[in-house]
PyMOL CGO cylinders between C-alpha atoms (Angstrom):
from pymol import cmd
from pymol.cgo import CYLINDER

trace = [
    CYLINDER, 42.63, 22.24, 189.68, 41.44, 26.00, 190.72, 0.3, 1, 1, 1, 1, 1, 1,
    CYLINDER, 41.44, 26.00, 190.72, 38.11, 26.95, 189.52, 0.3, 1, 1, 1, 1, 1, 1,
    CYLINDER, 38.11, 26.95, 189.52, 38.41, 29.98, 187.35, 0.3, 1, 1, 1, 1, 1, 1,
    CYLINDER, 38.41, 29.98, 187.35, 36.57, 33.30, 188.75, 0.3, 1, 1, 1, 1, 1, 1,
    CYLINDER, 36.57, 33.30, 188.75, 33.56, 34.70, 187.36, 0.3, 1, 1, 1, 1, 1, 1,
    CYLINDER, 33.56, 34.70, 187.36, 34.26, 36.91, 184.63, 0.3, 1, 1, 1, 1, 1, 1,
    CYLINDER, 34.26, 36.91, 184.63, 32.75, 40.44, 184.23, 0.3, 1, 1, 1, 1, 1, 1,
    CYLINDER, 32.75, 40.44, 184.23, 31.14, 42.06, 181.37, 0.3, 1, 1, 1, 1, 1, 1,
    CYLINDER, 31.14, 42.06, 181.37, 34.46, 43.63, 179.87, 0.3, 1, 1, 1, 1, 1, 1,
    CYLINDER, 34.46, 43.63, 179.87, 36.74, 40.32, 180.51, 0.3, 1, 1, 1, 1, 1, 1,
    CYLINDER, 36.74, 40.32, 180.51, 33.95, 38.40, 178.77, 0.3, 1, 1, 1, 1, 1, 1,
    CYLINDER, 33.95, 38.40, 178.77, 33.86, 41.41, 175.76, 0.3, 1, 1, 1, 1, 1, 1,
    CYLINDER, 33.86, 41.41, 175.76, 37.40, 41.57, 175.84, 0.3, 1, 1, 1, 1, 1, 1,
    CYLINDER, 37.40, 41.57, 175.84, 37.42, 37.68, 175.07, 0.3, 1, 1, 1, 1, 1, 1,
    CYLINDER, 37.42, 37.68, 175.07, 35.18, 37.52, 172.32, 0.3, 1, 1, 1, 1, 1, 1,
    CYLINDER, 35.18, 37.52, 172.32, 37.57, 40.25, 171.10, 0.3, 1, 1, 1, 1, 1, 1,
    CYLINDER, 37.57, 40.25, 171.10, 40.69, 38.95, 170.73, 0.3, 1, 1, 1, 1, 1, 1,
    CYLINDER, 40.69, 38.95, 170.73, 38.80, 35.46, 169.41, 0.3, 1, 1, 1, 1, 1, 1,
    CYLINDER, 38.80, 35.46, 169.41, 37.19, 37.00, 166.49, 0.3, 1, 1, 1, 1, 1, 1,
    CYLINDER, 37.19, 37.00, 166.49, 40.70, 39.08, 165.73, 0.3, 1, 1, 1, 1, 1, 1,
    CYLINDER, 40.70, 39.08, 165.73, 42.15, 35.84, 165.83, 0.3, 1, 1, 1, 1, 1, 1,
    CYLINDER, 42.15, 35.84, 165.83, 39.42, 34.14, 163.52, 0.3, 1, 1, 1, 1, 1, 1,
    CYLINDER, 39.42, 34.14, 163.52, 40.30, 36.91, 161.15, 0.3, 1, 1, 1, 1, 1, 1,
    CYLINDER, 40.30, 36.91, 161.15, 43.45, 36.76, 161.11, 0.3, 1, 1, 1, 1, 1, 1,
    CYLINDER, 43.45, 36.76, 161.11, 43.27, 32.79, 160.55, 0.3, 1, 1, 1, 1, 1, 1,
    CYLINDER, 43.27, 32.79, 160.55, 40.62, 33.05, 157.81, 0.3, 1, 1, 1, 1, 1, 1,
    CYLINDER, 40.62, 33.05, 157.81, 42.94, 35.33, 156.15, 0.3, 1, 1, 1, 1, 1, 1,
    CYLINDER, 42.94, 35.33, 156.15, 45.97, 33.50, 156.48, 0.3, 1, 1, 1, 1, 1, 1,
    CYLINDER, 45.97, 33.50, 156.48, 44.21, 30.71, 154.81, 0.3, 1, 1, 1, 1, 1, 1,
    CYLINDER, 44.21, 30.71, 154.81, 42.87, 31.92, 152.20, 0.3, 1, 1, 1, 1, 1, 1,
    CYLINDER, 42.87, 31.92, 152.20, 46.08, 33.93, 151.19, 0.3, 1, 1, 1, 1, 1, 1,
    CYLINDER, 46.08, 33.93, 151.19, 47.84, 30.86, 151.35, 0.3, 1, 1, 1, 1, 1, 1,
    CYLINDER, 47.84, 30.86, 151.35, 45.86, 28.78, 149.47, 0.3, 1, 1, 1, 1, 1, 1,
    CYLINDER, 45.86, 28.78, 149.47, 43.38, 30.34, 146.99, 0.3, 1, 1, 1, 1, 1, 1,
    CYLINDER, 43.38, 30.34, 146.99, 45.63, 33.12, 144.87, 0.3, 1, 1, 1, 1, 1, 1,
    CYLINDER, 45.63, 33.12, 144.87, 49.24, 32.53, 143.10, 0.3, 1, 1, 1, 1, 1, 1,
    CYLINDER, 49.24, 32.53, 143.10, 51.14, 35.09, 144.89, 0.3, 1, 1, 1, 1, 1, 1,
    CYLINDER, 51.14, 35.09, 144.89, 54.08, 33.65, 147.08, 0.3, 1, 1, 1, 1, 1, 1,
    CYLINDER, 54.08, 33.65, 147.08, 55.30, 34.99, 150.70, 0.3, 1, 1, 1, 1, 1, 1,
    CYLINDER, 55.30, 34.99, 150.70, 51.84, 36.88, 150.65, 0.3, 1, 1, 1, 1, 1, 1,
    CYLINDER, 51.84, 36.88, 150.65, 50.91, 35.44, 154.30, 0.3, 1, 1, 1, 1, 1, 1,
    CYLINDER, 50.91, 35.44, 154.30, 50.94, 36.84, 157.68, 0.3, 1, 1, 1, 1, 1, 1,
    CYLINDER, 50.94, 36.84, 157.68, 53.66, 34.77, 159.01, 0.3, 1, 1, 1, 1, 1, 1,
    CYLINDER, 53.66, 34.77, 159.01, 56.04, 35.26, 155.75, 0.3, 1, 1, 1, 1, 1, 1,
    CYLINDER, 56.04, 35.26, 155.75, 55.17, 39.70, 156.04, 0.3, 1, 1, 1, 1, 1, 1,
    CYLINDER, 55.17, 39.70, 156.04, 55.93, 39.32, 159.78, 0.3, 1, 1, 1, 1, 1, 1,
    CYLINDER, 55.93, 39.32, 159.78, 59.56, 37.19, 159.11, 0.3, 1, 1, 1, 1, 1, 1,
    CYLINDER, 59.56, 37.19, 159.11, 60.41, 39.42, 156.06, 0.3, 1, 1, 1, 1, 1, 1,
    CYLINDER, 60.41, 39.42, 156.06, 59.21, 42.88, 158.31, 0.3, 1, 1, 1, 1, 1, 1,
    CYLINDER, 59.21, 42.88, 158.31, 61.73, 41.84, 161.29, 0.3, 1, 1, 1, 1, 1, 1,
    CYLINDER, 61.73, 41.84, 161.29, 64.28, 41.17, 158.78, 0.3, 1, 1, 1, 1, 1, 1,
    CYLINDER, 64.28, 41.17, 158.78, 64.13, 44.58, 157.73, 0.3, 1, 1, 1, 1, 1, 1,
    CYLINDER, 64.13, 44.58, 157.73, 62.71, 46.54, 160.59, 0.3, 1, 1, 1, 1, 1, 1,
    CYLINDER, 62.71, 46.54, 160.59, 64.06, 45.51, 163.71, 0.3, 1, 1, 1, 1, 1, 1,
    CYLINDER, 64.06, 45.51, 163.71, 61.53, 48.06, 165.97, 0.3, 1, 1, 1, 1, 1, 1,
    CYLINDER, 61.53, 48.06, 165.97, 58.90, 45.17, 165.16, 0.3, 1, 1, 1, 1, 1, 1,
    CYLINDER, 58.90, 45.17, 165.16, 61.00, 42.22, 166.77, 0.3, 1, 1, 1, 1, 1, 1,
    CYLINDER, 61.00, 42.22, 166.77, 61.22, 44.55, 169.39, 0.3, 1, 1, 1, 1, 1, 1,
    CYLINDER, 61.22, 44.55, 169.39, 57.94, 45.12, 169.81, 0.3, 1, 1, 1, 1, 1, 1,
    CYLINDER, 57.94, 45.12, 169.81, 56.88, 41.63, 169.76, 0.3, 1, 1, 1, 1, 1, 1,
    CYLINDER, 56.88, 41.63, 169.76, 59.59, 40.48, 172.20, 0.3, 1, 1, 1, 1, 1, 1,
    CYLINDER, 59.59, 40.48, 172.20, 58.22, 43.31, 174.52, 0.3, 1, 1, 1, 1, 1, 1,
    CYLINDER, 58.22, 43.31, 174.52, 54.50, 42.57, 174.67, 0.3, 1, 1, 1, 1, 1, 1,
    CYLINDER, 54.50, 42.57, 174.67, 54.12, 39.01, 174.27, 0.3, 1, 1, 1, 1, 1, 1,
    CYLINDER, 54.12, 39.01, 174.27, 57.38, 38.16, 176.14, 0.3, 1, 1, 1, 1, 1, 1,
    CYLINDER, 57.38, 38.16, 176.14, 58.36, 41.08, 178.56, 0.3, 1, 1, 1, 1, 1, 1,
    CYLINDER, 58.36, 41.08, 178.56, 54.70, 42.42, 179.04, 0.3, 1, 1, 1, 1, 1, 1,
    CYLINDER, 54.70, 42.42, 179.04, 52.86, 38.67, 179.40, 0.3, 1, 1, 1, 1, 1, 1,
    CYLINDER, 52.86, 38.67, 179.40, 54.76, 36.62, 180.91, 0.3, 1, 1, 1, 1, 1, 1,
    CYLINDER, 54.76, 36.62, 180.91, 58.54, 37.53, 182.35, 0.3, 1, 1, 1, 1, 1, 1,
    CYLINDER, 58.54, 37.53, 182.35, 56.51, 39.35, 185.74, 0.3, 1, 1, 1, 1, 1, 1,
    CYLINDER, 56.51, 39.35, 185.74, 58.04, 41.68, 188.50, 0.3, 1, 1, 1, 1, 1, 1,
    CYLINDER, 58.04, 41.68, 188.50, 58.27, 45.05, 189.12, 0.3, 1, 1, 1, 1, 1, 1,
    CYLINDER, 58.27, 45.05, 189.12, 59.28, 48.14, 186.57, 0.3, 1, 1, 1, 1, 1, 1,
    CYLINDER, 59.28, 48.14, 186.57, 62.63, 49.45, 187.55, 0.3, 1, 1, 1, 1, 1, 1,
    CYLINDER, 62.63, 49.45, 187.55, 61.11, 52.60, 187.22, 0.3, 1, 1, 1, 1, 1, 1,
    CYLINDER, 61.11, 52.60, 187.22, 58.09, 53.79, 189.05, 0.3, 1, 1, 1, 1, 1, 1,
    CYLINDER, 58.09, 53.79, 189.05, 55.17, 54.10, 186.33, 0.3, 1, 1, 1, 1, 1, 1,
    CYLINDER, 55.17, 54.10, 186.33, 53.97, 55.90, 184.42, 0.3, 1, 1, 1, 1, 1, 1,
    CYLINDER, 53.97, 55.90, 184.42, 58.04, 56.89, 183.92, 0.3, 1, 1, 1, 1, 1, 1,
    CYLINDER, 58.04, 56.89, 183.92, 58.83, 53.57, 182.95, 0.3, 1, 1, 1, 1, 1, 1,
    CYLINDER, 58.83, 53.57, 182.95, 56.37, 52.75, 180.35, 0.3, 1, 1, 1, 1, 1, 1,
    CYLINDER, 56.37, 52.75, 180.35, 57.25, 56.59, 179.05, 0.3, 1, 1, 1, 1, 1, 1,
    CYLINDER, 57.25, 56.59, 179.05, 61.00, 55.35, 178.96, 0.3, 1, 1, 1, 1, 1, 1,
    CYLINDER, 61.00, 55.35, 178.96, 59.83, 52.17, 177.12, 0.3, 1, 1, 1, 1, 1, 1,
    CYLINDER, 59.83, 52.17, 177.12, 57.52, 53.92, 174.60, 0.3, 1, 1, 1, 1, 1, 1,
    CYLINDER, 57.52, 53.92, 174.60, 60.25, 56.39, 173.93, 0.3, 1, 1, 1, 1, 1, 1,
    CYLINDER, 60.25, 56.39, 173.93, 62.96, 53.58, 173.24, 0.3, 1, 1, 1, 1, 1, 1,
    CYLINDER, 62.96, 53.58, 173.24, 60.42, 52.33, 170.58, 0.3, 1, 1, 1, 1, 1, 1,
    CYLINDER, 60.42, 52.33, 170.58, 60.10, 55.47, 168.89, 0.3, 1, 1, 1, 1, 1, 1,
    CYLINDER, 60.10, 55.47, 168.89, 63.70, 55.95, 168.81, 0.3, 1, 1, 1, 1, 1, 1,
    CYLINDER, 63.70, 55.95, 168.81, 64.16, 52.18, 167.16, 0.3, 1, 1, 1, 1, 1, 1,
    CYLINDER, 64.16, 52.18, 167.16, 60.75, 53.02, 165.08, 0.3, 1, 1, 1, 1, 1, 1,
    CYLINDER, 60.75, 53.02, 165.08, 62.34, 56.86, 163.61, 0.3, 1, 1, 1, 1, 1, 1,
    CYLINDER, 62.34, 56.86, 163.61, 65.97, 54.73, 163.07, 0.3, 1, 1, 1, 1, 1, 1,
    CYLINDER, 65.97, 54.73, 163.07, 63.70, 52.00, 161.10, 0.3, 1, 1, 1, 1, 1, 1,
    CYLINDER, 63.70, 52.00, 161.10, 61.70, 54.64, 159.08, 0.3, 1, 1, 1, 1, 1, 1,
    CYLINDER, 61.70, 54.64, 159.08, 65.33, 56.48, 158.12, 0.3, 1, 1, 1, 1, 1, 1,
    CYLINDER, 65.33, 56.48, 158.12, 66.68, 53.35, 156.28, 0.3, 1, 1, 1, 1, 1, 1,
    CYLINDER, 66.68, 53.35, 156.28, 69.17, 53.29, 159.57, 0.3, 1, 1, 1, 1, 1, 1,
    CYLINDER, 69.17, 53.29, 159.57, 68.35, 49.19, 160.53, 0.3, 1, 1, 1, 1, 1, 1,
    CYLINDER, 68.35, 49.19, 160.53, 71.33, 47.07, 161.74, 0.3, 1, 1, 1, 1, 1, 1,
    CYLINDER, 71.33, 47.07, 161.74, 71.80, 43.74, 160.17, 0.3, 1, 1, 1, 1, 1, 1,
    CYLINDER, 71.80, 43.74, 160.17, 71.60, 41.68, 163.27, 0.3, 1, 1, 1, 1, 1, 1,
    CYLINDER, 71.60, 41.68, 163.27, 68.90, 39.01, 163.17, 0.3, 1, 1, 1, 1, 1, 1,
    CYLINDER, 68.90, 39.01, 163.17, 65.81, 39.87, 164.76, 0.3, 1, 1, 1, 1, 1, 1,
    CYLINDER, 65.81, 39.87, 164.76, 66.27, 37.36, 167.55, 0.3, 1, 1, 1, 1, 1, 1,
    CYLINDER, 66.27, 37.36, 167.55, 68.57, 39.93, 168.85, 0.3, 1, 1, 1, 1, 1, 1,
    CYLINDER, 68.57, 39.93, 168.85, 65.70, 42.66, 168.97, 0.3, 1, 1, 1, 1, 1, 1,
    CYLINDER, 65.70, 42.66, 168.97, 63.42, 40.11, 170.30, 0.3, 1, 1, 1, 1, 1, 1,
    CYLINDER, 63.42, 40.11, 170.30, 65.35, 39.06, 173.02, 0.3, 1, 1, 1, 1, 1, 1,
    CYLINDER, 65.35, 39.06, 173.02, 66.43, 42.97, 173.84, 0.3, 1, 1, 1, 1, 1, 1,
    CYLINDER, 66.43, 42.97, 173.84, 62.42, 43.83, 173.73, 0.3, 1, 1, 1, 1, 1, 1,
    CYLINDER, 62.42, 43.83, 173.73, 61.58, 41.27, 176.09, 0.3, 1, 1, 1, 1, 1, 1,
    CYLINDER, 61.58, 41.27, 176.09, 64.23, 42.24, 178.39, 0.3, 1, 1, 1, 1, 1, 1,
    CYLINDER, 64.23, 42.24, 178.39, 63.17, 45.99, 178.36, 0.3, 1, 1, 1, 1, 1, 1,
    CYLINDER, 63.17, 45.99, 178.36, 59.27, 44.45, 178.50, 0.3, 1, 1, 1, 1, 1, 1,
    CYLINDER, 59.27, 44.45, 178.50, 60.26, 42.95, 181.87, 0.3, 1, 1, 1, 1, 1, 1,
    CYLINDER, 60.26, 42.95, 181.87, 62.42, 46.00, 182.82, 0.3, 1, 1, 1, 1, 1, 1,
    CYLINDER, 62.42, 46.00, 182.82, 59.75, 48.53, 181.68, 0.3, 1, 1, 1, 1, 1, 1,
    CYLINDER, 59.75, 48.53, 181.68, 56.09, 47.17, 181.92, 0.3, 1, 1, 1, 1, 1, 1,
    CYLINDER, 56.09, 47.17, 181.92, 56.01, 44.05, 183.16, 0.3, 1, 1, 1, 1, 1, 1,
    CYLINDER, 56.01, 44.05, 183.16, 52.56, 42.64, 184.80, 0.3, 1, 1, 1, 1, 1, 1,
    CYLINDER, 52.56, 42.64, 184.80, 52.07, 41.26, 188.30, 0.3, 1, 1, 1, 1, 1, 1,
    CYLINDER, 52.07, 41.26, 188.30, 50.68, 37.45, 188.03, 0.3, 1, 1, 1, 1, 1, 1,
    CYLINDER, 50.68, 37.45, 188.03, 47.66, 36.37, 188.06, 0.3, 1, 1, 1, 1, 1, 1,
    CYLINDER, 47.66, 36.37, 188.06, 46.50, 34.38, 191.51, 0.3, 1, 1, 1, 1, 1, 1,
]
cmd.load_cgo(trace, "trace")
């Protein structure tokens, strides 16, 4: 097993970061799941019932955490043209979303099409 590399000040900040969003967003979770009587009233649930009705945030998702994380390579345009291409496909699904104009197609769909335009768009190199 490789030995991880030293970490510097804003890797280590960045860390403690996304841990304590994370905590939040747990804690939260938790306690709107189990200590009031509304139903559906939980991150997961608004995030399902949001991509069932707004497909720019399946999109989204499927673009960062898929495309963006982990599918690597090289943009197909040179950047910063191919993030602007990608950010302007988002706004385009984002003003069709805000104008009531949202396809009924599951939000797999969108998913899978923003991870595809992630990898296309803004991918990352891998880490060695």
């Amino acid at each position: 097993m490789s030995e991880s590399p030293q970490l510097n000040k804003w890797q280590k900040i960045t860390l403690w970061f996304m841990g304590i969003v994370a905590a939040v967003v747990v804690v939260y979770d938790v306690f709107v799941a189990f200590f009031n009587d509304a139903k559906s009233d939980t991150v997961s649930s608004m995030i399902r019932w949001a991509s069932h009705d707004h497909w720019s945030l399946p999109f989204a998702i499927g673009a960062v955490f898929i495309g963006h994380f982990f599918l690597y390579g090289r943009p197909v345009v040179a950047q910063p043209w191919a993030f602007a291409i990608m950010a302007a496909v988002f706004g385009i699904l984002l003003t069709l979303d805000l104008l009531g104009l949202s396809p009924q197609i599951h939000p797999v769909i969108f998913l899978a099409l923003g991870a595809i335009a992630g990898h296309l768009f803004w991918p990352m190199a891998p880490l060695k």
